[in-house]
C-alpha positions as CSV (number, residue, x, y, z in Angstrom):
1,X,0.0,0.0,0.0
2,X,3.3,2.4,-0.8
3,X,2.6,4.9,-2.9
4,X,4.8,4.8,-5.6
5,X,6.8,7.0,-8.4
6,X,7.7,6.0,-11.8
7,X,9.2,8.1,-13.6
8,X,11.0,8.3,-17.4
9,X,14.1,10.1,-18.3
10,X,13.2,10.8,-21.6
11,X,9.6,10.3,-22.1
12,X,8.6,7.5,-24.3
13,X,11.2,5.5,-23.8
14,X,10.1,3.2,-21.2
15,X,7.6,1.0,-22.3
16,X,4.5,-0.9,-20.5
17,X,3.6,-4.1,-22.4
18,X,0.6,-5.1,-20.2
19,X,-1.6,-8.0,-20.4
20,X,-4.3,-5.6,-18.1
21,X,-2.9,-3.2,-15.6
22,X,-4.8,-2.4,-12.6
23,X,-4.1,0.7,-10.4
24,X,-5.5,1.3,-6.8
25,X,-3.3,4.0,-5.4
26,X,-1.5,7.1,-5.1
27,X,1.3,6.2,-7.6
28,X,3.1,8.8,-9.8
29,X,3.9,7.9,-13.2
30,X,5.4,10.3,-15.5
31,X,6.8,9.4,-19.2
32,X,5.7,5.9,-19.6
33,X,3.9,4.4,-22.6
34,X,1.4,1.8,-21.5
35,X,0.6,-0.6,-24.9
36,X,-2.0,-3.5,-24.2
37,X,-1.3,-6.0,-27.1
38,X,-4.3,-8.4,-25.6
39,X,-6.6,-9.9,-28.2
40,X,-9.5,-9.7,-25.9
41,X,-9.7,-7.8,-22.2
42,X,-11.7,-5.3,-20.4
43,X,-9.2,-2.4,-20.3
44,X,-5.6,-1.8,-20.8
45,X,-5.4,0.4,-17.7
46,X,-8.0,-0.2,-15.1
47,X,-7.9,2.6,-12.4
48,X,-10.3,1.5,-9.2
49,X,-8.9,3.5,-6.4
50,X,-7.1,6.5,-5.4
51,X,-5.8,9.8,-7.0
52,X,-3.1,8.9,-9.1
53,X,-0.8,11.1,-11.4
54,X,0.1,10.5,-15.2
55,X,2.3,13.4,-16.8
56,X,3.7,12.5,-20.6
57,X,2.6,9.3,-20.5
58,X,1.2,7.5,-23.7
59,X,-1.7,5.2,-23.2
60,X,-2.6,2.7,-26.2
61,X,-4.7,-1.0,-27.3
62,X,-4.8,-2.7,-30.2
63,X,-8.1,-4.2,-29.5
64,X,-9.2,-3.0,-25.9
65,X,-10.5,0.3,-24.0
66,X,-7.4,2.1,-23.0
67,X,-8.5,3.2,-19.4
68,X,-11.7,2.2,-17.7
69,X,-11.9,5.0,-14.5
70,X,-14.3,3.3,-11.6
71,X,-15.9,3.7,-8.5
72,X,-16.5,6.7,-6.4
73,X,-13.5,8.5,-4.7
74,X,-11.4,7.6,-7.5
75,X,-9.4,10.8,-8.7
76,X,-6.7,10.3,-11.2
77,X,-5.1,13.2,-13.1
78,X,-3.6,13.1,-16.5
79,X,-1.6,15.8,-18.0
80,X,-0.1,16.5,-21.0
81,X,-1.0,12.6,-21.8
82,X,-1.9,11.0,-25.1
83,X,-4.5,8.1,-25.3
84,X,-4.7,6.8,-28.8
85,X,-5.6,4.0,-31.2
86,X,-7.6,1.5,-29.4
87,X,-9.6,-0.8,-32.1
88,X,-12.3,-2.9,-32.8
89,X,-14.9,-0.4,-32.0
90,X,-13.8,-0.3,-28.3
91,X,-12.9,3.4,-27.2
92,X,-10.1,6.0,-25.2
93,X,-11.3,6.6,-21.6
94,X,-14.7,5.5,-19.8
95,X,-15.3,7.3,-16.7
96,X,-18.0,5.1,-14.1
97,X,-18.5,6.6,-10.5
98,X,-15.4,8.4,-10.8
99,X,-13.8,12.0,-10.9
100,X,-10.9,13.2,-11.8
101,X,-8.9,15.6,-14.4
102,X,-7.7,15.6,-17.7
103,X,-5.6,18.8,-18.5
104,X,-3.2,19.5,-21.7
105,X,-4.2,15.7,-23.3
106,X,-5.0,14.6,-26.6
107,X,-7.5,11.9,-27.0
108,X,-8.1,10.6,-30.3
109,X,-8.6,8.1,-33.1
110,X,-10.8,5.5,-31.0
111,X,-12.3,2.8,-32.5
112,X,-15.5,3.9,-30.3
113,X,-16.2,7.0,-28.2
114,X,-13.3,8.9,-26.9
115,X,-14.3,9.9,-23.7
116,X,-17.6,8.6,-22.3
117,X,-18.8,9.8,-19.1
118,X,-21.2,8.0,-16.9
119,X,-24.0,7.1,-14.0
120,X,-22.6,9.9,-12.1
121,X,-19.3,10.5,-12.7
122,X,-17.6,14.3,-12.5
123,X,-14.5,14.2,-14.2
124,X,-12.9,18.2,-15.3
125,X,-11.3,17.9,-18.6
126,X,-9.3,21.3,-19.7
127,X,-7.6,22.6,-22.4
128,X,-7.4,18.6,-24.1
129,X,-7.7,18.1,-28.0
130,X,-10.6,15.5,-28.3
131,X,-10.8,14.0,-32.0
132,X,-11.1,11.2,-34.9
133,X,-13.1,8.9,-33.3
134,X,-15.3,7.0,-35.5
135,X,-18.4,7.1,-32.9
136,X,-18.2,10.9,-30.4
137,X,-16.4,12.6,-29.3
138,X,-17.6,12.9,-25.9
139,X,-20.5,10.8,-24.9
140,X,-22.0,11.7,-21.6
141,X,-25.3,9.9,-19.7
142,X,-26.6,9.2,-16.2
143,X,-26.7,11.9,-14.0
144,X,-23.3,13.6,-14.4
145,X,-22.1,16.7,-13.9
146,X,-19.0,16.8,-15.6
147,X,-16.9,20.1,-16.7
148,X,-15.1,20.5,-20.0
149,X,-13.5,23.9,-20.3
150,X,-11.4,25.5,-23.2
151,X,-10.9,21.8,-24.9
152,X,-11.1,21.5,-28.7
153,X,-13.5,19.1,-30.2
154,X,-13.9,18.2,-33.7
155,X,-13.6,15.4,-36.6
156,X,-15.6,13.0,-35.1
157,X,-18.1,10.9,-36.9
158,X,-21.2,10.7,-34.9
159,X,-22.1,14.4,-32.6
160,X,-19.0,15.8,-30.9
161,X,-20.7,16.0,-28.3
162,X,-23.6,13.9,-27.2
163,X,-25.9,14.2,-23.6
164,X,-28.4,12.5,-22.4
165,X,-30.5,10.8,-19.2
166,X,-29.7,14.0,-17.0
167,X,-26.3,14.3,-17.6
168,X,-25.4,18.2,-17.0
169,X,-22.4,19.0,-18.0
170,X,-21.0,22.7,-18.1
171,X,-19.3,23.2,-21.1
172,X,-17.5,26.4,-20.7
173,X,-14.9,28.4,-24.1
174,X,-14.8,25.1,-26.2
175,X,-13.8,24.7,-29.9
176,X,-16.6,22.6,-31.3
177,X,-16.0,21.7,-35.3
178,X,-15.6,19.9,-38.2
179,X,-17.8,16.8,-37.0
180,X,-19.8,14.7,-39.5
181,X,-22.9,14.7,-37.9
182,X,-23.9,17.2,-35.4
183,X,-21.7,19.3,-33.2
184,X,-23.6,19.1,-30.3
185,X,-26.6,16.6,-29.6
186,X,-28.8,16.7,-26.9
187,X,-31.9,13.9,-26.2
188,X,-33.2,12.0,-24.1
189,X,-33.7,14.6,-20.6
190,X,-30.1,16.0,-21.0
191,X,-29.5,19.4,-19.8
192,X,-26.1,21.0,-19.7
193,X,-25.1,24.6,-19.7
194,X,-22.6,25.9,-22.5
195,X,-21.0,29.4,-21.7
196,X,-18.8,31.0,-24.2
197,X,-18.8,28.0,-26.6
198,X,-17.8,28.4,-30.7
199,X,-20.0,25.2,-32.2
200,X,-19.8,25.8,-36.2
201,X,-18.8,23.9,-39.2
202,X,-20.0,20.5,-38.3
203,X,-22.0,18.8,-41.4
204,X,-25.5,18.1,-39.7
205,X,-26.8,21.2,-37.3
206,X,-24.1,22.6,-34.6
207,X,-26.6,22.1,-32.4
208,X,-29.4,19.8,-32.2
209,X,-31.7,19.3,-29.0
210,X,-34.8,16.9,-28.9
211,X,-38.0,18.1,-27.4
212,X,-37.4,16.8,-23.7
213,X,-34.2,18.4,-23.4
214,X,-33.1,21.7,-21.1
215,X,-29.9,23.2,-22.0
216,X,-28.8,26.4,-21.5
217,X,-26.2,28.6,-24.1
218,X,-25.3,31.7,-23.1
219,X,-22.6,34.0,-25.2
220,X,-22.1,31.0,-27.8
């Protein structure tokens, strides 16, 4: 029950070749690359406890989610991370119960959803580049209350941003373009509140709410 510091020299150098790595701690890891070659597993990076730290660090799967984020209390931070490439329509980060932050990352090219947020998690992700995933790019449901501030968000296939089942996000001076469906899609009893927001250029409508949503846009 140590905590624990890993730490890179050069970053990207040191690499993880994991066959599922679970974390329940306050470890620091900064500068590590964590590949999960499995054929078939739940996560490559399961985080179930604690508030651990990840600076530099590369997170990738050839067929499996790259981190699955669980249970309330857990609080991990990632900064200036990349979590890329998982395939077979499996995605980048899956937040469940959990908070946490996500600040200076770039989460992209996901064979599923890059970031989806859920049954009452309350992660902050700042100032991240969220993009090319072939489903959203954000996907949040369940009675969350996440906050996404001054993030980029774009080139996604399905809505950049989808919310639904009370999920109330504040979305607060984000970049929110070039998606090929909507920009922003709300159904389903979402609400949300976007402050300060530039949603334009997506190929269906930048923003499109059903008739049983509640979402506020002020200064957008």
């Amino acid at each position: 029950n140590k905590d624990i510091e890993l730490v890179a020299e050069i970053p990207g150098e040191v690499e993880i070749i994991g066959h599922g790595i679970t974390i329940n701690g306050n470890v620091v890891v900064r500068g590590i690359k964590f590949i999960d070659g499995r054929t078939q597993g739940e996560a490559a990076v399961l985080i179930n406890g604690g508030s651990p730290i990840f600076e530099n660090c590369e997170f990738t799967s050839d067929n499996n989610l790259c981190l699955n984020i669980i249970n309330t209390g857990t609080n991990p931070r990632f900064k200036s991370c990349s979590i890329f490439g998982s395939k077979e329509n499996l995605g980048g980060i899956t937040f469940e119960k959990a908070s946490g932050m996500i600040e200076d990352c770039h989460i992209y090219n996901h064979g599923n959803t890059n970031i989806v947020i859920m049954d009452g998690a309350n992660p902050t992700i700042k100032t991240s580049h969220i993009y090319g995933s072939i489903k959203n790019g954000i996907w949040i449901s369940g009675d969350c209350q996440p906050e996404i501030d001054s993030c980029h968000i774009y080139r996604n296939d399905f809505p950049n941003v989808c919310i639904k089942d009370k999920a109330n996000p504040k979305v607060v001076n984000c970049q929110i373009y070039d998606g090929k469906e909507n920009g922003v899609y709300i159904l389903d009893n979402g609400l949300g509140t976007f402050h300060g927001c530039d949603i334009h250029s997506n190929e269906g409508s930048n923003v499109s709410l059903s008739s049983n949503s509640h979402s506020e846009f002020h200064y957008c």
